[in-house]
Every structure is written in structure tokens, then in C-alpha cells.
KENUGU-312971 format. One line per 2 residues: number of its first residue (from 0); their letters; for each residue x, y, z of N, C-alpha, C. Coordinates in Angstrom, 3 decimals, always signed. Each point is the difference from the previous one (the first is absolute). Layout:
<nodes>
NUM	a	X/Y/Z/X/Y/Z/X/Y/Z ~ ...
</nodes>
This chain:
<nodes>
0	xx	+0.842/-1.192/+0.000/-0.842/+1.192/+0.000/+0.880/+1.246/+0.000 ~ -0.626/+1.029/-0.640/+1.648/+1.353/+0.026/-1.362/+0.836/+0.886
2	xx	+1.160/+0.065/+0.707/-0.234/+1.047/+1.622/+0.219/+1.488/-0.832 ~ -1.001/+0.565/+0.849/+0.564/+1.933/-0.367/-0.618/+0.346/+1.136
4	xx	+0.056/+1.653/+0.482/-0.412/+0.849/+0.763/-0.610/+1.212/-0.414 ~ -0.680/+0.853/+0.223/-0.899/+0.965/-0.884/+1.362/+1.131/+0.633
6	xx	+0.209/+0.787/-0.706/+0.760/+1.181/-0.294/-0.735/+1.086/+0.907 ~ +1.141/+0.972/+0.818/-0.002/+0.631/+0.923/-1.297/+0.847/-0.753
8	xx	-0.914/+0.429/+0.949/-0.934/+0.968/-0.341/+0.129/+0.998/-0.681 ~ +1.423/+0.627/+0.420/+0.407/+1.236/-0.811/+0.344/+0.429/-1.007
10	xx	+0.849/-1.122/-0.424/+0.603/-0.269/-1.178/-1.328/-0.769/-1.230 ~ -0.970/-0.924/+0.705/-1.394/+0.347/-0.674/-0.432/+1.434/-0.302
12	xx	-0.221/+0.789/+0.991/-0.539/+1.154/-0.067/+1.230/+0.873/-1.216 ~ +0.801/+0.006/+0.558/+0.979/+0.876/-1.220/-0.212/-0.345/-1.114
14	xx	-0.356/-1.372/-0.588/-0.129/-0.374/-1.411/-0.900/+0.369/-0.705 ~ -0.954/+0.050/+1.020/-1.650/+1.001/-0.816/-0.750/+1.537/+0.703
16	xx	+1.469/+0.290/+0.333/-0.421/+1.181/+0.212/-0.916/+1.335/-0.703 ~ +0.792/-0.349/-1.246/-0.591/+1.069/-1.114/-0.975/-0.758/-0.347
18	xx	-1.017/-1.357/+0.041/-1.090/-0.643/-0.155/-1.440/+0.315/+0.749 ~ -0.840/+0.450/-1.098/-1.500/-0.050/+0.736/-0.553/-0.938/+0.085
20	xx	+0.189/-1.366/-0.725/-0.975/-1.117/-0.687/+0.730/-1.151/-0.043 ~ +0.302/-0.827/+0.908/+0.324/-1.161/+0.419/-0.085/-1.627/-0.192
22	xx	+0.096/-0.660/-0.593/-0.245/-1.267/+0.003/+1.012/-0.968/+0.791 ~ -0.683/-0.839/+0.847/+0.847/-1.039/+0.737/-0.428/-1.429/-0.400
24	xx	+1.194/-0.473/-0.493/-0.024/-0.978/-0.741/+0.287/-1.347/+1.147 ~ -1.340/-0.744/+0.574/+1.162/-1.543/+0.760/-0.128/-0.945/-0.162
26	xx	+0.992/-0.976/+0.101/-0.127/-1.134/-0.256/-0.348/-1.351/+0.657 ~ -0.602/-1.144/+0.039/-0.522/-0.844/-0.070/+0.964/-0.978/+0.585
28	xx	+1.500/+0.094/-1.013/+1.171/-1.342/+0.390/+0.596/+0.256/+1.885 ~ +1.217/-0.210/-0.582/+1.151/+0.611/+1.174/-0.737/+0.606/+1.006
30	xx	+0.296/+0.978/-0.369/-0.600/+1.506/+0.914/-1.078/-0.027/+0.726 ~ -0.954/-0.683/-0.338/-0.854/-0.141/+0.365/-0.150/-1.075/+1.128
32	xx	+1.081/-1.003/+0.213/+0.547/-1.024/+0.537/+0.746/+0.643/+1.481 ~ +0.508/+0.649/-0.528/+1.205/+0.827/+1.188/-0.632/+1.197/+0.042
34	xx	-1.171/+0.241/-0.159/-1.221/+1.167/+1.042/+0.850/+1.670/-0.780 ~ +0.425/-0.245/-0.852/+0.792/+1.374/-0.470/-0.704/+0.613/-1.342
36	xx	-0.782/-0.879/-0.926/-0.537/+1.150/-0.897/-1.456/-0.768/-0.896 ~ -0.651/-0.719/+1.346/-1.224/-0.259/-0.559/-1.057/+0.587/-0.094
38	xx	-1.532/-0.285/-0.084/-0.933/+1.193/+0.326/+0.018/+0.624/+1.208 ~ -0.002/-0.647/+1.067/-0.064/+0.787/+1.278/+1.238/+1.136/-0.179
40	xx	+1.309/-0.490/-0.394/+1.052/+0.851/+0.202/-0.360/+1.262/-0.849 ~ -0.597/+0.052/-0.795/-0.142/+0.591/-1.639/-1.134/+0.792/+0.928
42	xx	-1.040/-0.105/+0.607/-0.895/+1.050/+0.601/+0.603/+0.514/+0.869 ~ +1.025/-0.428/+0.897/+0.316/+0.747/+1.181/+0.839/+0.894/-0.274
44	xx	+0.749/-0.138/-1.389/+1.195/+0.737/-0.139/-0.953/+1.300/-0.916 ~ -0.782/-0.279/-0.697/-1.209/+0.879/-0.389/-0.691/+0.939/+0.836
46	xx	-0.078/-0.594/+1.265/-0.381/+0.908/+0.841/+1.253/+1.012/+0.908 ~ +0.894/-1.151/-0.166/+0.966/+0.830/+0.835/+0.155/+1.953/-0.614
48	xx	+0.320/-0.584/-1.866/+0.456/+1.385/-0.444/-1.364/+0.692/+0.044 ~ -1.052/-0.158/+0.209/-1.259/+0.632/-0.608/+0.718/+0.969/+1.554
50	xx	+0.059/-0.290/+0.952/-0.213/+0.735/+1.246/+1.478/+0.577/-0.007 ~ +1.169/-0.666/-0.396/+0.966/+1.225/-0.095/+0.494/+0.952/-0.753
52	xx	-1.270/-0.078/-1.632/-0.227/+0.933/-0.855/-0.615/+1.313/+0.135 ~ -1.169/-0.732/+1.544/-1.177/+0.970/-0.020/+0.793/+1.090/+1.781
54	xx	+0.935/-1.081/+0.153/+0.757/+1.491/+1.205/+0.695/+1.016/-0.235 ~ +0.229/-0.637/-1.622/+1.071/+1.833/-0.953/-1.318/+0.805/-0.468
56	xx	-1.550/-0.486/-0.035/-0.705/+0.507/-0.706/-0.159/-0.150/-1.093 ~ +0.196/-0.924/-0.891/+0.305/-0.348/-1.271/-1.049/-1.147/-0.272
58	xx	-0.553/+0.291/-0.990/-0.739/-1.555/-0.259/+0.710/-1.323/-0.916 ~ -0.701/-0.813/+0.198/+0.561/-1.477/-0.410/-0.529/-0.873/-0.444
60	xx	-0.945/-0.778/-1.057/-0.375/-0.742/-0.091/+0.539/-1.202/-0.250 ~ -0.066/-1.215/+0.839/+0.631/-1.004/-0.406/-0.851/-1.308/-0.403
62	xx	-0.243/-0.120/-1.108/-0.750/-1.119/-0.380/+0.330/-1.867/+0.603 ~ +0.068/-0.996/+0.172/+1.165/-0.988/-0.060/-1.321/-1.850/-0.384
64	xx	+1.146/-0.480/-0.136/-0.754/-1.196/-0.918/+1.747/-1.135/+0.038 ~ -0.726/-1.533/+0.497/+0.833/-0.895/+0.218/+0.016/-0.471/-0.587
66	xx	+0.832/-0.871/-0.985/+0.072/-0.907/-0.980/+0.838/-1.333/-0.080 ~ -0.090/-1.041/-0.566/-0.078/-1.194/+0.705/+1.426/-0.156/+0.064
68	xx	+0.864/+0.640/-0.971/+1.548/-0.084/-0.076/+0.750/+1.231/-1.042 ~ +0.526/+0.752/+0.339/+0.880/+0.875/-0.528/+1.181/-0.624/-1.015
70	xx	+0.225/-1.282/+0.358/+0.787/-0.556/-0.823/-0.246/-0.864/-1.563 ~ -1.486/+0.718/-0.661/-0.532/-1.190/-0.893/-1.060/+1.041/-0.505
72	xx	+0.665/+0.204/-1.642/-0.826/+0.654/-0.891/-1.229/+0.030/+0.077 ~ -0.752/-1.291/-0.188/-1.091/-0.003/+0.062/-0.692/+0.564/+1.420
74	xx	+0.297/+0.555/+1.233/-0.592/+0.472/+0.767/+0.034/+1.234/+0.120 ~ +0.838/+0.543/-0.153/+0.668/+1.817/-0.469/-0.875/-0.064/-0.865
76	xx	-0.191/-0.577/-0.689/-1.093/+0.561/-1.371/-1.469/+0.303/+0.512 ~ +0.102/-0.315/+1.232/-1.889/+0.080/+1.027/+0.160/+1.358/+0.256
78	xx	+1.192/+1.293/-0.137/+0.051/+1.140/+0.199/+0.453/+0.938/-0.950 ~ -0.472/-0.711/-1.180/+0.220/+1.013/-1.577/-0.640/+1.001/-0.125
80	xx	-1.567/-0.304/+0.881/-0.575/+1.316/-1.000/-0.226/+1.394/+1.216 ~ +0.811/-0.341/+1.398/-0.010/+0.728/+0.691/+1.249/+0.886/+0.436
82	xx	+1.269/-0.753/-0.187/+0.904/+0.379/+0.168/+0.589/+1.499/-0.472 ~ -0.532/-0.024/-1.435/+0.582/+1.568/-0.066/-0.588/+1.493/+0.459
84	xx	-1.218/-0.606/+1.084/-0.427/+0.758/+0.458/+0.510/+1.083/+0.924 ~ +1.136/-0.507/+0.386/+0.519/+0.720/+1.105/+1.134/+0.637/-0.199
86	xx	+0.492/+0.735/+1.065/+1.312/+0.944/+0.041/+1.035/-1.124/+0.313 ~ -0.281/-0.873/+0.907/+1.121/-0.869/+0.150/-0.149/-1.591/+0.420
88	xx	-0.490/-1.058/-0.112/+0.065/-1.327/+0.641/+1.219/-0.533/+0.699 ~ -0.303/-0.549/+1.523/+0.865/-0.575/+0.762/-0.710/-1.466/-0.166
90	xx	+1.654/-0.514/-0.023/+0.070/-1.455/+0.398/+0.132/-0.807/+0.902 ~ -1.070/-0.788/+0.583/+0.236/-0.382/+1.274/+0.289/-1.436/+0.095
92	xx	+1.207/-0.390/-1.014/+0.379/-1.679/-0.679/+1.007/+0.479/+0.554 ~ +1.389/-1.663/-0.493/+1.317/+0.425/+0.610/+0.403/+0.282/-1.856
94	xx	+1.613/+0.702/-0.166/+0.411/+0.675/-0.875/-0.594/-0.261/-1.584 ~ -0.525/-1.387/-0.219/-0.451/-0.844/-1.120/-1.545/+0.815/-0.393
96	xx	-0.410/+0.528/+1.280/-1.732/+0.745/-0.508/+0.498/+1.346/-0.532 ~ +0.439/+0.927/+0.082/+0.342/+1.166/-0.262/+0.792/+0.296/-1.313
98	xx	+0.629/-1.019/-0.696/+0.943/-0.052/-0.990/-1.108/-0.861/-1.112 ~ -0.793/-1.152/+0.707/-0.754/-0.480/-1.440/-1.242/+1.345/-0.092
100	xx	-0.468/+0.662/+0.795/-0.825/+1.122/-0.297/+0.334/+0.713/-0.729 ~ +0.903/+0.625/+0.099/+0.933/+0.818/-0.634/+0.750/-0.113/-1.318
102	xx	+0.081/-1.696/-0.162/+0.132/-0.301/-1.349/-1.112/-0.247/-0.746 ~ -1.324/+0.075/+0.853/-1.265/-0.171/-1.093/-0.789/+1.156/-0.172
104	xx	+0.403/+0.996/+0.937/-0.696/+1.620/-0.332/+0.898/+0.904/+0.142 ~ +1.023/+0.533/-1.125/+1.059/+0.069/-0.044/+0.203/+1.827/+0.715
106	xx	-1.471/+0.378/-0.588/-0.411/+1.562/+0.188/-0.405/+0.233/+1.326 ~ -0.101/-0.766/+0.363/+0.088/-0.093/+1.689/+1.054/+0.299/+1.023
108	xx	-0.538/+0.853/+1.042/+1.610/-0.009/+1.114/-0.611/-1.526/+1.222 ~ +0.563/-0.660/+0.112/-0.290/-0.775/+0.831/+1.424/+0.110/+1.285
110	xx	-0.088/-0.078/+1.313/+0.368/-0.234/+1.029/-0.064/-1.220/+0.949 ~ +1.523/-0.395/+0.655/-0.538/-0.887/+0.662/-0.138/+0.009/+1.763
112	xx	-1.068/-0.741/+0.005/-0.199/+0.184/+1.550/+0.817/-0.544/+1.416 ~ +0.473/-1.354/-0.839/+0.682/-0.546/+1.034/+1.465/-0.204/-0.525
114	xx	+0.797/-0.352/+1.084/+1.319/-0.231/-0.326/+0.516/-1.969/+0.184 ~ +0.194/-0.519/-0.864/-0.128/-1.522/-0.357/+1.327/-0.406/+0.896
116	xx	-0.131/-0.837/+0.764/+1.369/-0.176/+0.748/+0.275/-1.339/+0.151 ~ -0.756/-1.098/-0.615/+0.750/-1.019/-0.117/-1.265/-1.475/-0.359
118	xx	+0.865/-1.235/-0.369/-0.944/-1.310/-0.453/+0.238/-0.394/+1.716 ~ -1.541/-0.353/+0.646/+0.213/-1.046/+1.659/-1.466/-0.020/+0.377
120	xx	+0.231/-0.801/+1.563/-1.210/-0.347/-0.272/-0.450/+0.369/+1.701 ~ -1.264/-0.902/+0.043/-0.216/+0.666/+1.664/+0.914/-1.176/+1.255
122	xx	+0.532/+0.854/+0.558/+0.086/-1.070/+1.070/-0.725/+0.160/+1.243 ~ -1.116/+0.855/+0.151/-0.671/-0.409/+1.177/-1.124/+1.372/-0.647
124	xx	-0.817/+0.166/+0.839/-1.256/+1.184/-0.513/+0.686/+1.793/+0.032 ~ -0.007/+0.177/-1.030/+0.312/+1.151/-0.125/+1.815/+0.083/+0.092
126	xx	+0.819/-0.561/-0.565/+1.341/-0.025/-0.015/+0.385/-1.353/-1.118 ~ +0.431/+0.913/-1.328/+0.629/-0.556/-1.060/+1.601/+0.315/+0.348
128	xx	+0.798/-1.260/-0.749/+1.449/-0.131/-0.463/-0.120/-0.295/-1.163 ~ +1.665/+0.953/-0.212/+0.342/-0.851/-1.185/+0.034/-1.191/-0.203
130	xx	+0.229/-0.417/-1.168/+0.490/-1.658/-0.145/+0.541/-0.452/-1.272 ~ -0.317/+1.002/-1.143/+0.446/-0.757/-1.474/+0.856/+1.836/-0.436
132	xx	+1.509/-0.448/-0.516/+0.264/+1.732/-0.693/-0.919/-0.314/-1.526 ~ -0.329/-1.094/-0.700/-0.178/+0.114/-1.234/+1.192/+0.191/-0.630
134	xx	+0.859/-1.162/-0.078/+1.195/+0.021/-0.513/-0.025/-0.972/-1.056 ~ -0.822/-0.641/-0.418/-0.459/-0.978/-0.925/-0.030/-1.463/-0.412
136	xx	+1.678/-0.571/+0.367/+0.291/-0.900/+0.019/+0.145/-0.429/+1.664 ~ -1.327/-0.829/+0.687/+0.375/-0.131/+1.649/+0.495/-1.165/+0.204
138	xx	+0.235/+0.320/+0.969/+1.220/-1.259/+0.522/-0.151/-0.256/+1.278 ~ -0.956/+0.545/+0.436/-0.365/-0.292/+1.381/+0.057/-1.867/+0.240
140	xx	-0.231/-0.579/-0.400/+0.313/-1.658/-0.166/+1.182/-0.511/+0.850 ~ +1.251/+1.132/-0.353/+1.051/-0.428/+0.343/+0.274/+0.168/+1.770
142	xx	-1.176/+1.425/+0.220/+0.380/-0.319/+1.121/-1.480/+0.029/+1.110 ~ -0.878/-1.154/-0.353/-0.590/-0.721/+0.913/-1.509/+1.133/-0.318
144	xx	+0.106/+1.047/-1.199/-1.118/+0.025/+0.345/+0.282/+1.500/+0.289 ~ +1.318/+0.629/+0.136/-0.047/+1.486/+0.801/+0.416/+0.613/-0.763
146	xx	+0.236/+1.515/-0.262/+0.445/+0.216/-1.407/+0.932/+1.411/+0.650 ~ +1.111/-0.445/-0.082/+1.340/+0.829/+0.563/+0.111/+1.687/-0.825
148	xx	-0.787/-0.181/-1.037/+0.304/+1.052/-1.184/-0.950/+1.002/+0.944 ~ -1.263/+0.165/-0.286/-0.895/+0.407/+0.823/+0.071/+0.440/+1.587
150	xx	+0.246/-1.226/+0.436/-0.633/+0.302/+1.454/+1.986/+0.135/+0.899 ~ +0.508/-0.294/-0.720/+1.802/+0.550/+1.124/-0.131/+1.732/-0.634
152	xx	+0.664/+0.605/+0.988/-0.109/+1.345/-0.477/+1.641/+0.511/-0.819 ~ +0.840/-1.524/-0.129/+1.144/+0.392/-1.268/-0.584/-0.815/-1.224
154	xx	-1.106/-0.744/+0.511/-0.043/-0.592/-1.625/+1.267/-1.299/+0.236 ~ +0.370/-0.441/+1.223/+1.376/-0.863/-0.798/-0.717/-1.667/+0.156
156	xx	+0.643/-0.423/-0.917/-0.473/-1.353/-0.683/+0.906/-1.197/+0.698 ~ +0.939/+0.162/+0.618/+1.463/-0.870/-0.091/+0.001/-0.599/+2.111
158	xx	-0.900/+1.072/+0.247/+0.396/-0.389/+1.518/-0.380/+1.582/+0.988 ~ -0.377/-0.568/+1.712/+0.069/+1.158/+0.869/+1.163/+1.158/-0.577
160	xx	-0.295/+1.099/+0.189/+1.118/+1.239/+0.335/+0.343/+0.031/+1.126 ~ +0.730/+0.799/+0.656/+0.624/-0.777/+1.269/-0.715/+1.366/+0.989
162	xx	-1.300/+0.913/-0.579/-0.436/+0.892/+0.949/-1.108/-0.047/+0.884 ~ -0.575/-1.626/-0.457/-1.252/-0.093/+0.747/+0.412/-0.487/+1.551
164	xx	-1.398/-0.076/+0.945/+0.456/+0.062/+1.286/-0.960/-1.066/+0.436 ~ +0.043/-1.071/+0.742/-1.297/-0.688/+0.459/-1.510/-0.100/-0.664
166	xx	+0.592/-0.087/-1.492/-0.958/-0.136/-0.752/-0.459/+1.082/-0.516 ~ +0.204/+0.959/+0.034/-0.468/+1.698/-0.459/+1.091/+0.823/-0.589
168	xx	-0.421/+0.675/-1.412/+0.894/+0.283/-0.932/+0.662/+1.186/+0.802 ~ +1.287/+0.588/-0.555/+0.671/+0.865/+0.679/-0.748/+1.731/-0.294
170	xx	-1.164/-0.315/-1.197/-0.649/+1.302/-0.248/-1.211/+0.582/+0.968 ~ -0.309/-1.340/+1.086/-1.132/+0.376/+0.441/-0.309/-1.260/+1.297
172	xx	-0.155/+0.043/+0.766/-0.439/-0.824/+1.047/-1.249/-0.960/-0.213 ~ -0.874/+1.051/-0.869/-0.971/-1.171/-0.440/+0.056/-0.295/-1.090
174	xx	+0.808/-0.283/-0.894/+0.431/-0.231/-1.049/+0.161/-1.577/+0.056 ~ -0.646/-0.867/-0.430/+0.689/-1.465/+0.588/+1.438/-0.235/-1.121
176	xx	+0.289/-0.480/+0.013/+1.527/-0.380/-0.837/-0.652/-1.271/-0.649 ~ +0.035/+0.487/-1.178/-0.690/-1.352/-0.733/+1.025/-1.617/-0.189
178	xx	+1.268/+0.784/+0.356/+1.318/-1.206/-0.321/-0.169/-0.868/+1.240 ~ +0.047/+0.438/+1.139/-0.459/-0.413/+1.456/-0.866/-1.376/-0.532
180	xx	-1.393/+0.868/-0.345/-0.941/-0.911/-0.530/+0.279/-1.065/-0.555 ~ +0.617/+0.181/-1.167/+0.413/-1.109/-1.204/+1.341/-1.229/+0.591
182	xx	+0.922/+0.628/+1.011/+0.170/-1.190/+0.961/-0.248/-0.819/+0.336 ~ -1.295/+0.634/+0.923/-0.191/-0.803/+1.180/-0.951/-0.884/-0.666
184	xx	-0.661/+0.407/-1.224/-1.118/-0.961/-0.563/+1.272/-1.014/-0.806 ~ +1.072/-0.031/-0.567/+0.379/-0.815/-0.505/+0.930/-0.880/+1.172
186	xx	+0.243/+0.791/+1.140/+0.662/-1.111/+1.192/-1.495/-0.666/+0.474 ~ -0.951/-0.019/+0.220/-1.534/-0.325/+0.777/+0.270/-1.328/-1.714
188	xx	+0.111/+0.028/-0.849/-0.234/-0.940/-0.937/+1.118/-1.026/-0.014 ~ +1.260/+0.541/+0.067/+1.306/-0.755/+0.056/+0.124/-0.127/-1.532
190	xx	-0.043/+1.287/-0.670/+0.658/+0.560/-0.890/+0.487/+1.086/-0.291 ~ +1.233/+0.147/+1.065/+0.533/+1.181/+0.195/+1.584/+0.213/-0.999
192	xx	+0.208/-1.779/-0.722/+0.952/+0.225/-1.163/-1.081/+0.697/-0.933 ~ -0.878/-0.048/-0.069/-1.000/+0.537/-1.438/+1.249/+1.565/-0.518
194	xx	+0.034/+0.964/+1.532/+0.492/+1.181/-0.173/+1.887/+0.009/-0.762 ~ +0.751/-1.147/-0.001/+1.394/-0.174/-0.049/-0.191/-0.008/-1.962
196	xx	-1.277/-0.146/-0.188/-0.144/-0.104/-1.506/+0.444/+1.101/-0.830 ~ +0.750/-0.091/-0.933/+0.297/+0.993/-1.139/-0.867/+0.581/-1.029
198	xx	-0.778/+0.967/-0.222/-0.978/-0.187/-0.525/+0.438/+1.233/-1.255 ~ -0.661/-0.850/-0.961/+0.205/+1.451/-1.088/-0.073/+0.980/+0.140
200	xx	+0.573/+1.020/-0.965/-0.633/+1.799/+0.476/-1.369/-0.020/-0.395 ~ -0.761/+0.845/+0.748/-1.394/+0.186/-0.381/-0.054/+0.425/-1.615
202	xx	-1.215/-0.472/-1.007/-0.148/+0.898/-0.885/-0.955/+1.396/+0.374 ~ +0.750/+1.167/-0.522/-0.543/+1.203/+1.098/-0.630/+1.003/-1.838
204	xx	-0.452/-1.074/-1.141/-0.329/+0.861/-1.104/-1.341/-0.178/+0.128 ~ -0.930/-0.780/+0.713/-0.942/+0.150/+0.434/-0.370/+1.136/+0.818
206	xx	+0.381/+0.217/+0.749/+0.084/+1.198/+1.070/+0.469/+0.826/-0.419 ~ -1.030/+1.644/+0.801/-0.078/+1.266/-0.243/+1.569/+0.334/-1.036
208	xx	+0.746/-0.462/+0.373/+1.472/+0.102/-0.711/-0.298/-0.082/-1.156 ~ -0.607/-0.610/-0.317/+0.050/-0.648/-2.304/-1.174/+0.857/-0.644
210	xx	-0.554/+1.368/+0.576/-0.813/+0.796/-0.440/-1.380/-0.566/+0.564 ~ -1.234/+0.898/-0.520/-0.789/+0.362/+0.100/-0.645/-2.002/-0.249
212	xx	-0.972/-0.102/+0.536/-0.354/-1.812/-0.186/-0.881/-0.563/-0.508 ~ -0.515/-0.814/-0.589/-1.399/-0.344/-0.774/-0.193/-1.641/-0.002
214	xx	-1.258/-0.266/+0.384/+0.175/-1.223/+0.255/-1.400/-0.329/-1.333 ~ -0.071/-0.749/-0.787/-0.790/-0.655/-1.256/-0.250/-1.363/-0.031
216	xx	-1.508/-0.318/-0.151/-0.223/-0.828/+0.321/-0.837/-0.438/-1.352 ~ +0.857/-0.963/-0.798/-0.195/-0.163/-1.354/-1.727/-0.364/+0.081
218	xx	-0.139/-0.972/+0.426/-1.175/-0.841/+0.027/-1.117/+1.302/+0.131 ~ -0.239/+1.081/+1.348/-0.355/+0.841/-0.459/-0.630/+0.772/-1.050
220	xx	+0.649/+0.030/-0.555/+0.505/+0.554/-1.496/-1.166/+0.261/-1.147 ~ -0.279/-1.448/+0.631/-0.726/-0.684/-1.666/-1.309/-0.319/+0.446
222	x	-0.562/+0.717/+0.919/-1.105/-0.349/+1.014/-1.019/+0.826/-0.738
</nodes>
């Protein structure tokens, strides 16, 4: 699931400042998952500016309308014949809603609402982690299931760094040390040679490194 957070109020407010006529655009997927830009979020943040528009004295209309995914032509297209109505549309998707809008109503200023901060998931009510960078080729396999790229805060593949402390990375106390982890689960198995293994270099042309990414799905295709 990609986690985001809705963008400081102000820096909302600065973006449509010079705006009378508003549209808030939210979404359905993600966001809507992690309580950051579904309908409820999409009215409250509607109401928020209506009332800190109306303390400069200034009016505001903000229209808003949820849609099932920001990420998929065919649903952006449920806001064709309204969209150019306005001075400005905010996006309340993570970075993927604001850029396919924007590539389908080109005469449009679109904005985004939240700031996208990562692929994870919940680990208890109301508190997501990371867990995947989206590096393409995973390898989590190798080590039991945990994925060193992601969740260690050097990224190292080969073994502990020598800064963690009783299980907690040297960046943060609650930080667990994911290498710690990947230990003790391969000593608890009595495959703790698994780690003495030589393992190829990662292929890293999958990942953000080898450009911009596209994944095609022939079969698809011909549907």
C-alpha cells in the first residue's frame, strides 16, 4: 500500500491562494486506506479552507468529489466535463493522481494535496511502516522474508553495521534493526550458514536507477 500524509495546511493554502473556485479531487485506493485523502478527508480539508478563507474575508468555493482511483484513465475520465470549471483542482491521491490529471487535462493547474512517503503496511490501528523501496528485482527470499534494502536504514545487503545496539538501529531507539532480526530468525532455524553465502550483485536496472519504469502486460493487450 503507498502511505502519504496530507500537506501542511499552509502550504495548501499558499497554492490556491489567488483561487476563488476549488475542486478537491479524492481517492478511493491508498489514501483512503491510511485515512489521508478519502471522502471524509476531502470534506474536512474542504471545510478546513472554507473557514480559513473566510478569516482573511475572502470567499472560497470549494466543490469536491471522490473517485474510485486516481491512478486509471478510465476513472479521471468521471471528471471531464467538470474539471475545467475551476481556478484550480487539488489532489487528494499519492503523487500518481496529480500527474495522470494533469496529463489528461493539460489546460488545467492541478495541485497536490498530500505528500507520498512510502510502499507499507499497517502494523497495528492507525500506524503504517515501511516495508517494500520498490526496487524491482526482490530478494527478500534470501533473507527469510525481511528485506534489508527497505527496512535497514543503510540499505546494506551483506550483514549488521556495527552501530546497532540491543536490537535498535543506531538512527533511532525505536528503530528495530532489521539485521538483528534476520539473525536471530536464521539462528531460531539453524540456518545461520544461509548468511556466509556469496551472493551475486543485485540487478539494480530494475530499480529507480534504470529510469523512469513500466510494467506491460502482453496478454492485457489484446483484451
Amino acid at each position: 500500500m503507498i502511505v502519504a500524509n496530507r500537506k501542511p495546511l499552509e502550504e495548501i493554502q499558499d497554492m490556491i491562494k489567488d483561487c476563488g473556485n476549488v475542486l478537491l479531487v479524492g481517492c478511493k485506493g491508498c489514501v483512503t486506506v491510511c485515512n489521508v485523502g478519502g471522502k471524509k478527508e476531502v470534506e474536512i480539508l474542504a471545510a478546513t479552507l472554507k473557514i480559513a478563507r473566510k478569516k482573511e474575508g475572502k470567499a472560497l468555493n470549494i466543490d469536491e468529489v471522490t473517485i474510485e482511483r486516481q491512478c486509471d484513465p478510465e476513472y479521471i475520465e468521471l471528471v471531464k466535463e467538470t474539471v475545467g470549471n475551476y481556478d484550480a483542482v487539488i489532489s487528494m491521491a499519492c503523487g500518481v493522481g496529480p500527474q495522470f490529471l494533469s496529463e489528461a487535462y493539460p489546460e488545467q493547474k492541478f495541485y497536490p494535496g498530500l505528500d507520498t512517503e512510502f510502499f507499507g503496511g499497517a502494523v497495528q490501528h492507525g500506524v503504517w511502516e515501511e516495508r517494500c523501496a520498490g526496487c524491482g528485482t526482490c530478494v527478500i527470499h534470501k533473507y527469510d522474508g525481511l528485506c534489508p534494502i527497505a527496512r535497514c536504514s543503510k540499505s546494506i545487503m551483506h550483514g549488521p553495521c556495527g552501530g546497532s545496539a540491543q536490537g535498535m538501529c543506531e538512527i533511532s531507539s525505536e528503530v528495530i534493526c532489521i539485521w538483528d532480526q534476520i539473525v536471530k530468525k536464521k539462528m531460531e532455524q539453524g540456518k545461520l550458514e544461509d548468511l556466509l553465502i556469496t551472493n551475486n550483485a543485485k540487478d539494480w536496472r530494475s530499480a529507480r536507477d534504470g529510469g523512469p519504469r513500466r510494467a506491460i502486460r502482453e496478454e492485457l493487450l489484446n483484451e
